[in-house]
N, C-alpha and C positions, 0 to 999 in steps of 0.2 A: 373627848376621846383622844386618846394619844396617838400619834402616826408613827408608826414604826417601821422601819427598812422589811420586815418578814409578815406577812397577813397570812401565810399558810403554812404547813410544812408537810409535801407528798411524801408517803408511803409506798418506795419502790425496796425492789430485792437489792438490799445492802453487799457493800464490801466490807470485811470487817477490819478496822484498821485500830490498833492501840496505840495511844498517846498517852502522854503525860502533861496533865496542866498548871499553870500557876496553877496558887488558890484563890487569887483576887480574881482570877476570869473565870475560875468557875462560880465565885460567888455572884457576878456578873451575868454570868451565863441563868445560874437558878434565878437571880432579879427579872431578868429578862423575863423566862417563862411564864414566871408570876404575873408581868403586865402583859404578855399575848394572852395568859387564860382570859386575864380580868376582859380585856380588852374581844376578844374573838367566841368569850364561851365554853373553849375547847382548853382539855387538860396534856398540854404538850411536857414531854421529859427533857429536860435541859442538855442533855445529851443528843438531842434529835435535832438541838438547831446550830448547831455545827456544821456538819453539810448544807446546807441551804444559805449560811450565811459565810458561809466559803466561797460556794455557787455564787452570790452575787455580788462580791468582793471584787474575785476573777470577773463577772460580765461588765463589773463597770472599770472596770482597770485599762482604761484608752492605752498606755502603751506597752500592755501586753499583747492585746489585742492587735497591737502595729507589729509588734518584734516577733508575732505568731504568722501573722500574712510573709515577711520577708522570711 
């Protein structure tokens, strides 16, 4: 099984935000969901794991997280 940075993706009350993507990240983006379905079971929209994988970008980003404490 492959380990992947996202194992879920919560369903809270969104902000709606429009963007514009490459095309290679979105094609990226559909890969991906393809291997959480395979991998988790669950049929996620490729568009739902943007936030989550924003969200943990930012949590592991050490010196954001320094230049946000100062």
């Amino acid at each position: 099984m492959t380990k992947l940075k996202l194992s879920t993706v919560e369903d809270e009350k969104p902000v709606k935000v429009t963007l514009t993507l490459p095309a290679a990240l979105h094609r990226n983006l559909i890969a991906y969901a393809e291997i959480l379905a395979r991998a988790s079971g669950n049929t996620v929209e490729p568009e739902k794991l943007i936030a989550p994988m924003l969200e943990r970008f930012i949590a592991s980003d050490r010196a954001f997280k320094k230049a946000r404490r100062s």
